[in-house]
N, C-alpha and C positions, 0 to 999 in steps of 0.2 A: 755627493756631498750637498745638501741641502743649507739654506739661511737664517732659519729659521730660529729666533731668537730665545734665551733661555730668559726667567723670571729673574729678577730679583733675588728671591729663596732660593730658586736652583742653583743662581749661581755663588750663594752664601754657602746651601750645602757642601755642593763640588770644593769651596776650599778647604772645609773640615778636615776634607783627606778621606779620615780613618774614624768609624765607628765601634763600640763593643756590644755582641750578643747575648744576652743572660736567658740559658731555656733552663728553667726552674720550675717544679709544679709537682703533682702528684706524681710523674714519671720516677724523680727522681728518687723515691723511696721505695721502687719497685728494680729497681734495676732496665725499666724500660726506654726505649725511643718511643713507641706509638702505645699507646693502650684503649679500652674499645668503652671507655666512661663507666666501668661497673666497678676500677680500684675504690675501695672505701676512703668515703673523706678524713676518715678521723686516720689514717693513716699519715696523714701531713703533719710533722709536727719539727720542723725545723728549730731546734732547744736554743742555737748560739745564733742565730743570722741576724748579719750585718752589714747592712745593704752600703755603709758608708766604706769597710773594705772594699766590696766591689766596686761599686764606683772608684776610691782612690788608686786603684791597681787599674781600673778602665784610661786615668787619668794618665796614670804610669805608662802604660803602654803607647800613651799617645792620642788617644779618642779624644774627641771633641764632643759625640755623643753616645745615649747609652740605647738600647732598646730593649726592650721587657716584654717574656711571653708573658700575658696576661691570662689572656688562656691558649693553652694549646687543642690538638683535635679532639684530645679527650673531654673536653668542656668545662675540664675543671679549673675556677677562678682564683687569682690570687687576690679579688679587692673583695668585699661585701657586697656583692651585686644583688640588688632583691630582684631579682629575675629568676636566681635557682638556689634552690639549697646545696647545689654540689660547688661549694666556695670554701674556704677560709674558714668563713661563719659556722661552717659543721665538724672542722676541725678541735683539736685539743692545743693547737697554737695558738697562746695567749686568749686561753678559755674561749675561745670563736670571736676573739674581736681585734684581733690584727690582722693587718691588711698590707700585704707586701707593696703593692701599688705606691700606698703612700708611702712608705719607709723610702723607697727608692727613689720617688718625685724629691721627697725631702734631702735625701743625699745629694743629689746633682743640683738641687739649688743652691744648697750648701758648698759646694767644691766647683762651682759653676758649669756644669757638664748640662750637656741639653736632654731633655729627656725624650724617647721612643716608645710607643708602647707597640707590642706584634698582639691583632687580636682573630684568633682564628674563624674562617668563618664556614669550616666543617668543624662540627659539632658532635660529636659519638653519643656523647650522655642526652642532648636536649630533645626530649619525646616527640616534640614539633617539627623537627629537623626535616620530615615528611613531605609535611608541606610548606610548599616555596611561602604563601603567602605568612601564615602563621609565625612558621620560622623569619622572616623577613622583620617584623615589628618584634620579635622576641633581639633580632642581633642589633635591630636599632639602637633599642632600650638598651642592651648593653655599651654600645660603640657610644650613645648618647652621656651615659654615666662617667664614661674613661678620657670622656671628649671635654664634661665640664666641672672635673672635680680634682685634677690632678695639676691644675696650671694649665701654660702655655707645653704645648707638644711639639716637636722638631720632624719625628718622623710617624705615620702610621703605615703598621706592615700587615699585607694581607698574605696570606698562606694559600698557594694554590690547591695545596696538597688534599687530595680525597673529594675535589668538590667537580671533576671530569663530569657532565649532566645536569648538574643541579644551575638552578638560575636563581641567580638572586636580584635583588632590586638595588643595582647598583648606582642609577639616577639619585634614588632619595638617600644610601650611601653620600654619593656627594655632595646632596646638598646638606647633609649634615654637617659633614665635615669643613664644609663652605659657612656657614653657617656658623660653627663655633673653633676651629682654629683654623682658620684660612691659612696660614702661612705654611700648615704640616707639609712637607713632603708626603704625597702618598705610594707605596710601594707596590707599583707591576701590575695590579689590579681596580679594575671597576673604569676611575677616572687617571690612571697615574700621571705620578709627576717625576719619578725614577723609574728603572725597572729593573731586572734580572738580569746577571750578565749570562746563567744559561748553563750553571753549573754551582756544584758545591764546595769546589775544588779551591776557590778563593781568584781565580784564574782570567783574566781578559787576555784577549789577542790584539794583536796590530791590525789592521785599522780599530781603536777606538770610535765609532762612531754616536754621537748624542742625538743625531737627530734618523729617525727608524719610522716605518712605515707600517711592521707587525711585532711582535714582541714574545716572549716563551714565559708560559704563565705558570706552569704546575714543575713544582721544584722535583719531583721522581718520577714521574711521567710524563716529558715535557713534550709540552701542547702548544703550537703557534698559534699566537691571536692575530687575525688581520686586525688593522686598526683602521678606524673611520680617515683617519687623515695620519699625513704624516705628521709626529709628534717631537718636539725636542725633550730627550727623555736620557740622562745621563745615567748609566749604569752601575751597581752594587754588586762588589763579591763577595757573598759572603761563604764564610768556612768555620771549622772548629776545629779549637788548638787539640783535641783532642780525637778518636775516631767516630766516636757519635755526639749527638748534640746536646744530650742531659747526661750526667753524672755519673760514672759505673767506676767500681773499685779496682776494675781489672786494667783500664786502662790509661795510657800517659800521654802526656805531654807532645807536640812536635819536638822537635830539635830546633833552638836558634836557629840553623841553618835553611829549613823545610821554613818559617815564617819567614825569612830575607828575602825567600825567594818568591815568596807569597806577596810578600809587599812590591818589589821589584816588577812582579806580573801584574799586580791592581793598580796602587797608586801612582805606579811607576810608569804605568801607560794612559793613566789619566781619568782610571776610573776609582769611584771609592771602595774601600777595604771595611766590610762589619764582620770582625774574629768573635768569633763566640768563645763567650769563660762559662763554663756550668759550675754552678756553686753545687758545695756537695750535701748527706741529708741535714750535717752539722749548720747550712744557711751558711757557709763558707766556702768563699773559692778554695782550692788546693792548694797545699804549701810550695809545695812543686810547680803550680801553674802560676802561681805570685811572681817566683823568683825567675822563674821563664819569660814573663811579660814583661815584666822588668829590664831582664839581660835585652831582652827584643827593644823595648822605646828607647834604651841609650842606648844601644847601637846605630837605631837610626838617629836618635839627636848626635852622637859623635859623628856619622858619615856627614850629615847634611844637614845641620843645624849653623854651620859659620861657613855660608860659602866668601872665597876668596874675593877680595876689593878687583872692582872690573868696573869700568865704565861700559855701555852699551847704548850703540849709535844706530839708528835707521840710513841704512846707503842709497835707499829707493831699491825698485825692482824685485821686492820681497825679497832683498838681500839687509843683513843685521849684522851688525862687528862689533865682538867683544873684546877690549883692550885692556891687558891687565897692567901696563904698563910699566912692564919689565918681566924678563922672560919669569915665568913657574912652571910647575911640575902638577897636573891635574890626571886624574884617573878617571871622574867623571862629571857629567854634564847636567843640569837641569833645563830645561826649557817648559814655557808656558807660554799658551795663547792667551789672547787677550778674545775673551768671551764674549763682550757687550754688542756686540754686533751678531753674534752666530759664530759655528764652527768654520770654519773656513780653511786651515789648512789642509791639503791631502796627502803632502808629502813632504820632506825636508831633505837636509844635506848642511854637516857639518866641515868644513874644511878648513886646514891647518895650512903653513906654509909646505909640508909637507907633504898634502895630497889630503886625501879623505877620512878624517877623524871618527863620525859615525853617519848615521844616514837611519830613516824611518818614515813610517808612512803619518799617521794623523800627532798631534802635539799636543792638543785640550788644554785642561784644566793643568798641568804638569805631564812634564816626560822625562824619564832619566835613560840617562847612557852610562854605561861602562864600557871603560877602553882600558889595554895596557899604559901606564903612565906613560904622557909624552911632555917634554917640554916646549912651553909656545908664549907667547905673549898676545897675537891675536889671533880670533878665528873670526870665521865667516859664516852667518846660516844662511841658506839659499833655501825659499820657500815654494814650495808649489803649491797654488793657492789660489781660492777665489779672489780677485780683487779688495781690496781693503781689510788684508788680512795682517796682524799687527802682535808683535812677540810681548807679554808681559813682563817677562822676567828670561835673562841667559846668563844663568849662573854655572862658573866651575870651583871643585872640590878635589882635595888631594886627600884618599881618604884612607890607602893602603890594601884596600879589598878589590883587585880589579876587572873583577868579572863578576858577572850574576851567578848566583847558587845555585844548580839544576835542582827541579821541583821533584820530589819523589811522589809523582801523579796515585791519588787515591781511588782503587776502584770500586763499584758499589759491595763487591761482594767485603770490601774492607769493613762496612761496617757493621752495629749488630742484625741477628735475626729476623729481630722483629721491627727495622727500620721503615 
């Protein structure tokens, strides 16, 4: 466990929690995951989209913020980029002068949701792709456009996918990015300031750790990056409510149960949660996936949105008591580190008058426990920990669900074909 301090924004993000994914694009009027840049533009023509449903169902669900493929590997654009004609612009959506980009900026200012954009930087369609250098001032001018015309950005997400050989110039990447929103989070690649938890499953393990020395870059054929220095670099899972990532007719929803346990594995061990919603060709999420997102964010606002009146006392010796003051009945537990100095936890231990309540290895940004209901009034955390290491919050919930959901693990042959 290293000291090593988070930013300002990192540690803003990490409260967020929970972010939403929209992969939207030429894919989805093909039935596709990947496509090789020759689908026809004028094939995009999303008649009803409604970028402020999405966002409000993003809201529903819980997000804090949102992220937009802008373009995926196909290269096909969702703003008016004058860099290619394979955009928006050559479509028959809104005669070639709508621009998804801003619809969606404008929703999340609108409903106050922070806005992400994902911008690919394998390429299928752009003829330059070739070469490094050429290609390199072609992805600027684009990341440049998306960097100063959409507002203030929250997150930029880089796609490992397809680009195993290829080098890019990822210095003047960040000084771009440096340059015109300084505060984005940038995602896994180039200069990150998050990264991959290292699957697509939605999934972190015990130890959370934020502060990492290499990192896994390419999301289906994953590749460890050594990294120049050790980095404080807090982790993203992301998944789709559905089996692939763009839109197909054939398939559904998870189950409530399959995201509890989703959440439970991310948020739940300190790292953030980005669910992907694919809107469909209608430019609408699915009625099905609305009313699912839904059921999902009350269920977590009913479990863990009023935790029970507790005072919470430091005893010294990385020991914490939480006094509810007078006996209740709690099923589970919240715990969060207090950040501003570094990670510092390694290990814990919750203890009742009754022996050992739960117990776990790192704590972060939040940790939840489930236990069988017990009655207590107070408990005790016992920390193992670097020195000066300090609980933000130990809260308990009585919340009727007493155990975590087992994940029904997705394998890759789950998703389609041509993923």
């Amino acid at each position: 466990m290293h000291s090593l301090k988070a930013t300002p924004e990192q540690l803003a993000w990490q409260a967020d929690r929970m972010g939403v994914f929209f992969h939207f694009g030429i894919n989805t009027f093909h039935g596709k995951e990947w496509s090789d840049g020759t689908l026809p533009a004028q094939s995009f023509n999303p008649t009803e989209l409604d970028a402020e449903q999405w966002v409000r169902t993003a809201k529903e669900a819980g997000a804090k913020y949102v992220v937009l493929t802008t373009k995926h590997h196909d290269g096909f654009c969702l703003w008016p980029t004058a860099l290619t004609e394979y955009s928006v612009a050559s479509s028959p959506w809104k005669d070639g002068k709508g621009d998804v980009v801003a619809e969606v900026a404008a929703a999340c200012r609108k409903l106050g949701v922070k806005l992400g954009l994902y911008l690919s930087p394998w390429d299928r369609n752009a003829e330059c792709y070739a070469d490094s250098k050429a290609y390199d001032e072609f992805y600027l001018g684009q990341l440049r456009e998306l960097c100063s015309n959409y507002g203030q950005l929250h997150e930029l997400w880089f796609d490992g996918a397809g680009s195993e050989g290829h080098e890019y110039d990822w210095a003047r990447i960040a000084a771009l990015i440096e340059e015109l929103q300084p505060g984005a989070m940038v995602f896994n690649m180039g200069r990150p300031t998050i990264r991959w938890v290292g699957n697509e499953d939605g999934l972190a393990a015990d130890p959370v750790e934020y502060v990492v020395e290499q990192t896994d870059f390419s999301n289906y054929t994953v590749v460890t990056t050594k990294l120049e220095e050790a980095l404080y670099l807090p982790p993203e899972c992301d998944v789709s409510i559905r089996p692939g990532w763009f839109w197909h007719a054939d398939q559904e929803p998870k189950t409530l149960e399959h995201l509890l346990a989703i959440y439970y594995r991310s948020v739940g061990l300190g790292a953030n949660l980005l669910l992907n919603l694919p809107p469909d060709t209608r430019g609408l999420l699915p009625e099905e996936d609305v009313r699912r997102v839904r059921e999902f964010g009350a269920e977590v606002t009913r479990r863990f949105g009023s935790p029970l009146p507790a005072a919470v006392r430091e005893l010294g010796k990385g020991r914490w008591e939480l006094d509810f003051g007078e006996p209740v009945t709690i099923d589970h537990l919240l715990l969060a580190e207090d950040l501003s100095d570094g990670q510092r936890v390694r290990g814990h231990r919750v203890l009742s008058d009754d022996g050992l309540l739960a117990a776990g290895k790192t704590i972060g940004s939040q940790r939840i426990h489930a236990f069988p209901a017990a009655t207590v009034q107070r408990l005790t955390v016992e920390l193992e920990a670097v020195d000066g290491a300090r609980l933000a919050a130990v809260d308990g919930f009585r919340t009727g669900a007493e155990s975590i959901p087992e994940v029904a693990y997705l394998a890759p042959t789950d998703y389609p074909e041509d993923h």
